[in-house]
Z-matrix of the N, CA and C atoms (Angstrom, degrees):
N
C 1 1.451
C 2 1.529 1 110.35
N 3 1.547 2 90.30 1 -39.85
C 4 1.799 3 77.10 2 177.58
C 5 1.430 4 137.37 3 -87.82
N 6 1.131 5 87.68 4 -0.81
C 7 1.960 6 117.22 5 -176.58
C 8 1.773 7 96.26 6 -68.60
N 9 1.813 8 96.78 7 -60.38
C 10 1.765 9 104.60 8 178.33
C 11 1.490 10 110.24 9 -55.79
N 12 1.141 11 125.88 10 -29.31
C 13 1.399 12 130.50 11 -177.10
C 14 2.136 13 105.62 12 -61.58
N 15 1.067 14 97.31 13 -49.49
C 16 1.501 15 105.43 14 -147.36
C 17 1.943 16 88.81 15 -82.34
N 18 1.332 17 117.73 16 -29.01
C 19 1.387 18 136.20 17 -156.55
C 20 1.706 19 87.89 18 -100.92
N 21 0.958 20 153.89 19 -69.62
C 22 1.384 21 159.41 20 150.81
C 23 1.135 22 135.41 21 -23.84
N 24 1.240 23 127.48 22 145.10
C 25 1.784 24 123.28 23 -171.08
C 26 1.576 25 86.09 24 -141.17
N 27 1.814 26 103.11 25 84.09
C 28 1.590 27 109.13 26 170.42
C 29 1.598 28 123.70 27 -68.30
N 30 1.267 29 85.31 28 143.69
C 31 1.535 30 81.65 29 178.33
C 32 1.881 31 109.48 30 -108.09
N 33 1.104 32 113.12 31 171.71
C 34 1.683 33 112.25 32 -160.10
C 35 1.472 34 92.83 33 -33.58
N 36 1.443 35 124.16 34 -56.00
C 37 1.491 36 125.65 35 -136.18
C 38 1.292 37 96.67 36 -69.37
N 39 1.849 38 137.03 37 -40.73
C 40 0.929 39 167.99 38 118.11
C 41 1.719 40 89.09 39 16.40
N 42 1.156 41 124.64 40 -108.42
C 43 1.858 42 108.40 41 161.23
C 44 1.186 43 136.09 42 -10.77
N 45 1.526 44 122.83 43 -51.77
C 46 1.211 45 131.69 44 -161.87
C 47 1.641 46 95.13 45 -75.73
N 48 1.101 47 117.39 46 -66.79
C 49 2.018 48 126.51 47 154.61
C 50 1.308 49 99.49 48 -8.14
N 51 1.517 50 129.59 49 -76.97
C 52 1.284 51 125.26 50 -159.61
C 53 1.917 52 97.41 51 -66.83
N 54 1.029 53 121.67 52 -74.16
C 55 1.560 54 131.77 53 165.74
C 56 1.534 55 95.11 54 0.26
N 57 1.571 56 101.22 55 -78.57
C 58 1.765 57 91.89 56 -170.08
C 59 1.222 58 143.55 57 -65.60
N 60 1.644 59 98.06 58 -18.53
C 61 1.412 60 129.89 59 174.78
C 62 1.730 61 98.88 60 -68.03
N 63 0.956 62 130.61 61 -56.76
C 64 1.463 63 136.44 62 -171.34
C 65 2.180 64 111.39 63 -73.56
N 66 1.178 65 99.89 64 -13.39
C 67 1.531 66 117.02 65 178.51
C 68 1.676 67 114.75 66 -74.47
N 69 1.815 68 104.76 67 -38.27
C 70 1.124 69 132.36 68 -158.18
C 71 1.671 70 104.94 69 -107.63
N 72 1.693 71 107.24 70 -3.15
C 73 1.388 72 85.77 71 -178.92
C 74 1.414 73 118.38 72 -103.39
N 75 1.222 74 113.59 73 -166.87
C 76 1.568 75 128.36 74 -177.22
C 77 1.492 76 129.61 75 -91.70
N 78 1.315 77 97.29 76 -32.49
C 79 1.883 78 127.44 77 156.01
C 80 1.218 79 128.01 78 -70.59
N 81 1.176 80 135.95 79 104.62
C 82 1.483 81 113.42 80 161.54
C 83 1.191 82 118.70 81 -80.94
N 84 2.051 83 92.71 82 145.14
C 85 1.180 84 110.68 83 170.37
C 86 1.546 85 117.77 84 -64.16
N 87 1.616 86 89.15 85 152.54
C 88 1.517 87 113.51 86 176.87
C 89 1.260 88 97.59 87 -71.70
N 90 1.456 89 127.23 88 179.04
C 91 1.609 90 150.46 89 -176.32
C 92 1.795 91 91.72 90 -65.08
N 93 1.329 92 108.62 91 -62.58
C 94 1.391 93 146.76 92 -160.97
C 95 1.401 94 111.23 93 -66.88
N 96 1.528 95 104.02 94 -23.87
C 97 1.289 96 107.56 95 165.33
C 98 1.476 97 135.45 96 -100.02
N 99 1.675 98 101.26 97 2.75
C 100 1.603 99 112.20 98 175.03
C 101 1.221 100 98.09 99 -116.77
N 102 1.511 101 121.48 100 0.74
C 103 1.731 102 108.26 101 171.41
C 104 1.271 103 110.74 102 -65.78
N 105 1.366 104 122.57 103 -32.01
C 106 1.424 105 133.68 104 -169.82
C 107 2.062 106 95.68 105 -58.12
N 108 1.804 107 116.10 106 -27.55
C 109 1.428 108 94.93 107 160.80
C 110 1.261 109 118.55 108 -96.42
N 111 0.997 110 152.88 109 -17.73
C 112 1.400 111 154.96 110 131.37
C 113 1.348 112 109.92 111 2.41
N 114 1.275 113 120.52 112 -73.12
C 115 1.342 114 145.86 113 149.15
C 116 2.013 115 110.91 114 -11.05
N 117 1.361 116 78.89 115 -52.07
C 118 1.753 117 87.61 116 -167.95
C 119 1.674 118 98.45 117 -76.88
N 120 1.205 119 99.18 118 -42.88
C 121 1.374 120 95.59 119 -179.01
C 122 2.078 121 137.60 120 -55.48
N 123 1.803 122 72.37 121 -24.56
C 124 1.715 123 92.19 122 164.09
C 125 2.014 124 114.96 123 -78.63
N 126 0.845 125 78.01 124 -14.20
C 127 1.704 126 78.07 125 -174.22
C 128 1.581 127 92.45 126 -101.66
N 129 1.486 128 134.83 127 -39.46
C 130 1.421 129 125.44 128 -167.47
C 131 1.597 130 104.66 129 -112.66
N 132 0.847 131 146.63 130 43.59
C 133 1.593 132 156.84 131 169.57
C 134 1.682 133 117.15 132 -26.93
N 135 0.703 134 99.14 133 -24.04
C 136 2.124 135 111.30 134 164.71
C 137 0.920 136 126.39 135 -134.51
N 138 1.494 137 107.77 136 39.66
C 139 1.866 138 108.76 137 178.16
C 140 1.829 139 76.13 138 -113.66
N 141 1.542 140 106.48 139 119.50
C 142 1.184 141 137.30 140 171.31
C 143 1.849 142 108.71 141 -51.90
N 144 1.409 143 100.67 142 -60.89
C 145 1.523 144 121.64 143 173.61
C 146 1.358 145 122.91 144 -30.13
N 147 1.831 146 98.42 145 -45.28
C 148 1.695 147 111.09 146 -166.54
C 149 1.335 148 89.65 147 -96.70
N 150 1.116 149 128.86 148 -36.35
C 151 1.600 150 121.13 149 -157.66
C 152 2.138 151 94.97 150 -78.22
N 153 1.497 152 110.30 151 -23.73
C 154 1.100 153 98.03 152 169.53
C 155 1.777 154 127.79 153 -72.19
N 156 1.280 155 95.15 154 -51.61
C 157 1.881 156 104.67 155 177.38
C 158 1.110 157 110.55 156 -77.69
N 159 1.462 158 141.50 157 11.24
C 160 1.075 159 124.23 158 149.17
C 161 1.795 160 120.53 159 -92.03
N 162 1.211 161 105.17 160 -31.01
C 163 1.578 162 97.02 161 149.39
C 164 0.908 163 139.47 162 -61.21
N 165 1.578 164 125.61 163 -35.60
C 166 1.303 165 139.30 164 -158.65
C 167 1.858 166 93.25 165 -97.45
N 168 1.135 167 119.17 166 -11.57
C 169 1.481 168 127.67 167 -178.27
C 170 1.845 169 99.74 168 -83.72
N 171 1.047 170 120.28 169 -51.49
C 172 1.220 171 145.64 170 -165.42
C 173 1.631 172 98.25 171 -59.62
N 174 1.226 173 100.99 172 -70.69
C 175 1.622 174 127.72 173 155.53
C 176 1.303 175 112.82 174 -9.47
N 177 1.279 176 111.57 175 -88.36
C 178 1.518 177 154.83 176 -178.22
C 179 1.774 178 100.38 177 -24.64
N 180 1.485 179 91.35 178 -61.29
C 181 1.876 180 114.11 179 -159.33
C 182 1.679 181 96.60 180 -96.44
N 183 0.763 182 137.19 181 33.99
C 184 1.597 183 142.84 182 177.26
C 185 1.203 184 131.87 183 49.67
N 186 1.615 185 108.07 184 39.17
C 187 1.406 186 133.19 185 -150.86
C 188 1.605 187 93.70 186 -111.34
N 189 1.515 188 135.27 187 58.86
C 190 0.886 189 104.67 188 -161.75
C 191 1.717 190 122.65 189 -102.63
N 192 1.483 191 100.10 190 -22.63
C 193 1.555 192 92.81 191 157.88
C 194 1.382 193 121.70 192 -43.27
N 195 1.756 194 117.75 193 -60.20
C 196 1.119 195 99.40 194 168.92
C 197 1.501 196 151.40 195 -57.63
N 198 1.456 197 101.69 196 -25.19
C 199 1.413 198 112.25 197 164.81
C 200 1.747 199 114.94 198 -60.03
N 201 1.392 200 106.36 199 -17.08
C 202 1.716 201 96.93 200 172.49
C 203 1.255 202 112.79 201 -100.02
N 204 2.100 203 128.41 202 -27.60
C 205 0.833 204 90.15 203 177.46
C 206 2.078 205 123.38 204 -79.68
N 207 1.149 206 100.39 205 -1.32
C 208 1.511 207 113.65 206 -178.28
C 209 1.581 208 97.09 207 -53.97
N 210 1.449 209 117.34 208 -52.54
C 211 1.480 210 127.91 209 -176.43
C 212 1.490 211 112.74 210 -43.32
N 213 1.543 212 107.39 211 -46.12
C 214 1.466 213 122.21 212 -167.49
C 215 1.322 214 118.86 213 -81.34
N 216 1.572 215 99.07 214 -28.04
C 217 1.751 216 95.72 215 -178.92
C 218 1.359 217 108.22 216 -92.53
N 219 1.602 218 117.20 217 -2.68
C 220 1.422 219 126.12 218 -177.87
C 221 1.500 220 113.34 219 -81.36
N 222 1.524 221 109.23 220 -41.52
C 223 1.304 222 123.42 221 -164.76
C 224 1.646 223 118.71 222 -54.51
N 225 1.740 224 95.92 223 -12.06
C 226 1.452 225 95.65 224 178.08
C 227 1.607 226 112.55 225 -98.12
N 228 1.128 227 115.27 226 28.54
C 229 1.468 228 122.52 227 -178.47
C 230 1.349 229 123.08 228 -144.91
N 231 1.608 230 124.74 229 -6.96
C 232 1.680 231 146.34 230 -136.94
C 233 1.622 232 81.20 231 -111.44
N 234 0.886 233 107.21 232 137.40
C 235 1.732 234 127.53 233 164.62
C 236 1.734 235 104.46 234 -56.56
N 237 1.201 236 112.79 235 143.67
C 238 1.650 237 110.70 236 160.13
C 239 1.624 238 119.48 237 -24.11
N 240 1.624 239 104.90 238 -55.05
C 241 1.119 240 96.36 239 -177.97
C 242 1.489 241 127.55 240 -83.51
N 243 1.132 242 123.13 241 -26.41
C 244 1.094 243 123.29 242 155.90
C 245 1.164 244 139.14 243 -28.10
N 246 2.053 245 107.26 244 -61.21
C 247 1.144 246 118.81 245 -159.37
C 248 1.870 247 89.83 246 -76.23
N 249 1.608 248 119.82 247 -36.04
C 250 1.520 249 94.62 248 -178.28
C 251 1.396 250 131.36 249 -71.36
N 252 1.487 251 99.21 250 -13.28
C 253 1.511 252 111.37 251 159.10
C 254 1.705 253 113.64 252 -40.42
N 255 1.340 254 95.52 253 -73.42
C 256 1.642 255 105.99 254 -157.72
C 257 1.482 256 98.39 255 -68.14
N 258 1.696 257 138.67 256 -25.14
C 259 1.385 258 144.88 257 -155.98
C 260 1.995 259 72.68 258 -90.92
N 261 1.148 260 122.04 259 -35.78
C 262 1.881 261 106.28 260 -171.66
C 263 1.629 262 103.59 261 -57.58
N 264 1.828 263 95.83 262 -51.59
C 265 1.538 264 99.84 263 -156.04
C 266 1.429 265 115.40 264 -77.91
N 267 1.545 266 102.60 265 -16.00
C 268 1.838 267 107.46 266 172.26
C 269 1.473 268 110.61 267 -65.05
N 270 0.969 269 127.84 268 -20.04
C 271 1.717 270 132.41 269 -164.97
C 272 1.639 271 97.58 270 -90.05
N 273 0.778 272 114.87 271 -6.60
C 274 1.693 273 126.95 272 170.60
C 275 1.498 274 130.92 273 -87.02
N 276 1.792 275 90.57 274 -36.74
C 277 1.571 276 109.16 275 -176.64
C 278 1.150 277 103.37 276 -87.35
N 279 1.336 278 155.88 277 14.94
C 280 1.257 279 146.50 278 170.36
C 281 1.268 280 112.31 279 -90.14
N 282 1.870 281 120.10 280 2.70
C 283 1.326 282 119.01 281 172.20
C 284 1.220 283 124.86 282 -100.84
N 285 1.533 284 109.21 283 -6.58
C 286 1.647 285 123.07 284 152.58
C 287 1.270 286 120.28 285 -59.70
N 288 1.150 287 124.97 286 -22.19
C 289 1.476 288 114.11 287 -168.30
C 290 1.839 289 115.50 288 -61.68
């Protein structure tokens, strides 16, 4: 993954792939291994999609500080609907901690 990363010039969907790929697996990801969307998120800043599964990824894998602050630094870029999306599903993640 990280070989394609460094060798590649992804484009959003290119993220969203890894996102779903990492949603669906059996392993959890390392910290180190969802920075690589973090990453995406710096290059795609209003793709609603990424700014969602990377919280909800974060979320998911018991990442949950990070899944809020992802929420927070997103919220200034997330469509209406979005941001009440992710402001629903953050009120949830405070029971991972």
């Amino acid at each position: 993954l990280f070989t394609v990363i460094k060798n590649w010039n992804l484009d959003v969907g290119g993220y969203l792939l890894i996102a779903d790929t990492w949603s669906h697996s059996a392993a959890k990801p390392s910290l180190a291994n969802l920075q690589v969307l973090v990453d995406g998120l710096h290059r795609y800043p209003f793709d609603s999609s990424l700014l969602s599964s990377t919280a909800e990824l974060y979320a998911q894998w018991g990442y949950a500080e990070e899944a809020n602050e992802t929420v927070e630094r997103s919220l200034r870029f997330a469509d209406f609907a979005t941001a009440e999306k992710l402001r629903l599903a953050q009120s949830t993640w405070g029971k991972l901690k």
